[in-house]
N, C-alpha and C positions, 0 to 999 in steps of 0.2 A: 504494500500500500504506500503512497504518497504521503509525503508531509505534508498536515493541514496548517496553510496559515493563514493572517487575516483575509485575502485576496477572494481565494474559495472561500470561504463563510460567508462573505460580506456579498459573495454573488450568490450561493446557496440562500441566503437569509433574503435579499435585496428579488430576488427571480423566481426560485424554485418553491421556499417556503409561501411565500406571497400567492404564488399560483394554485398551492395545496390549500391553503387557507380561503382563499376565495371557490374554490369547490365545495368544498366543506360548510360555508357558509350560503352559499346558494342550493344547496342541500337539505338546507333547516338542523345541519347539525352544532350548527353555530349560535345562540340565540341570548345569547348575553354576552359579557365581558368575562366571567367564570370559566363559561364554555371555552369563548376565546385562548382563554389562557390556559385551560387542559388542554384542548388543539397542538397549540405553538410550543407547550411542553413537550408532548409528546412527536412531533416530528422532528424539533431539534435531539431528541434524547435518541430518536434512533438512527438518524445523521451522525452522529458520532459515533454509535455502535458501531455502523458499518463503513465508516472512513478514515476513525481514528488509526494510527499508526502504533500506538502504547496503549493498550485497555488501562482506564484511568485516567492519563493524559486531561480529558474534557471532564468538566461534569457540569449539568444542568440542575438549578436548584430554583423551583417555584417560590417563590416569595420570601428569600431569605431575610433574615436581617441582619442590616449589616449596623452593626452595635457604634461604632465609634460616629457616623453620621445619624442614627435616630430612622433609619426608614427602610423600608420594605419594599423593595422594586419588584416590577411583575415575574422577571427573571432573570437570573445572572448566569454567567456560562462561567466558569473557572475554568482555567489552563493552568496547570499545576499549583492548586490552590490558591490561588490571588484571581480577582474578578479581571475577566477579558472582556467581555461583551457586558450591554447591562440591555435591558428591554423593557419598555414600558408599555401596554400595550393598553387600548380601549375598543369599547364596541359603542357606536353613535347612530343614532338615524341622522343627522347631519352633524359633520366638525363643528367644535366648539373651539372657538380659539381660547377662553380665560382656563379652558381645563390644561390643551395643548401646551399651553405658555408656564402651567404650572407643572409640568412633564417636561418640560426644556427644560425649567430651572432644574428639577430633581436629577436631570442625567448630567448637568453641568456642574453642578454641586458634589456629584459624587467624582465626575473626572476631576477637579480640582482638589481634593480634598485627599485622594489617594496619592496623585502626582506632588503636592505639596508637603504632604509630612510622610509619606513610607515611599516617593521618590521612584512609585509603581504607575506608569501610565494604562488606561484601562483604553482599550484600542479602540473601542468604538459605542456607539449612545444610540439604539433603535426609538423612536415612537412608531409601532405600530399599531394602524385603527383599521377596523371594516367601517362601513355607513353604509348607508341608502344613500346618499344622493354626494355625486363628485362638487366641491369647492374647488375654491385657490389653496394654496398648500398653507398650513397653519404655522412654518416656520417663514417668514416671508425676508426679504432683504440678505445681507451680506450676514452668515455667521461667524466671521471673526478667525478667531482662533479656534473653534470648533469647527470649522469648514469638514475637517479631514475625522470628525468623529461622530459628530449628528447627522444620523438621515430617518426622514421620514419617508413611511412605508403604507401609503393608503393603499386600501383595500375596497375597491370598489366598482359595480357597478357599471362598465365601459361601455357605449356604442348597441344598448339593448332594445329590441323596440319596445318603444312602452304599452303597450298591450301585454308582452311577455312578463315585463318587470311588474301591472297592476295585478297581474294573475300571482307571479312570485310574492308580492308586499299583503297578499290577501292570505298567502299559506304560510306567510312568516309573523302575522298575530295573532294566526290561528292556533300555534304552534309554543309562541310564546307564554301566552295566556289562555293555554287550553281549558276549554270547558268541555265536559261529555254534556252533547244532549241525549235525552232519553223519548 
């Protein structure tokens, strides 16, 4: 097997995962942010089964917490125990930019905070969302010095005709908020 490093992930995460998740979620197996995040666990967990080069190497951790910052990120990927990836993830009927912007700061806060006192750079900062309905992207303008470690990853929606999408949007609150009639 090949060496994984940031390149392949960042295109496996940015391409492939993206692609699995919008199936899944046009599916109806996706129907909250919970969901979401057993999904996107579960396809990064067995992406590394089967292309890590060192069994242990990766490991994916749902909702760790990481003690010295105070928070609880949707996922973190460790490369030989120190955090490599961090992911944030939501599920919207449309982007919210005040939530988005409060997911920037959390993945900026944590790249800062590791590079500044243990001199550990965490290589990269996902926000990934499904919705209903495509926006403008919710990180807008020049990112700075995060250029090369924030990307957002919408999930949504593309070039459907809307008769198929009112038929989809009709079995996706159906589903959400199931009732049996009798």
């Amino acid at each position: 097997m090949q060496k994984l490093g940031i390149k392949q992930i960042h295109t496996f995460i940015t391409k492939n995962l993206r692609d699995e998740i919008f199936i899944r979620y046009e599916n109806y197996e996706i129907l909250c942010e919970a969901d979401l995040q057993s999904h996107v666990w579960q396809v990064l967990v067995q992406y590394f089964q089967n292309n890590e080069e060192r069994k242990g190497l990766f490991k994916v951790l749902n909702k760790p917490y990481l003690k010295e910052i105070k928070i609880h990120p949707d996922l973190v990927i460790f490369r030989r125990d120190k955090p490599f990836i961090v992911i944030e993830l939501k599920e919207w009927r449309s982007p919210k930019q005040k939530s988005g912007n409060k997911d920037l700061q959390r993945l900026l806060g944590t790249k800062m905070h590791y590079f500044e006192i243990h001199k550990h750079r965490i290589k990269r900062g996902y926000l990934m969302y499904v919705s209903w309905v495509q926006t403008k992207k919710i990180f807008e303008g020049s990112k700075g010095d995060a250029a090369r470690f924030l990307f957002e990853i919408p999930v949504v929606p593309e070039n459907i005709d809307p008769i198929k999408f009112k038929e989809w949007k009709k079995g996706f609150k159906k589903w959400a908020k199931y009732v049996q009639k009798s």
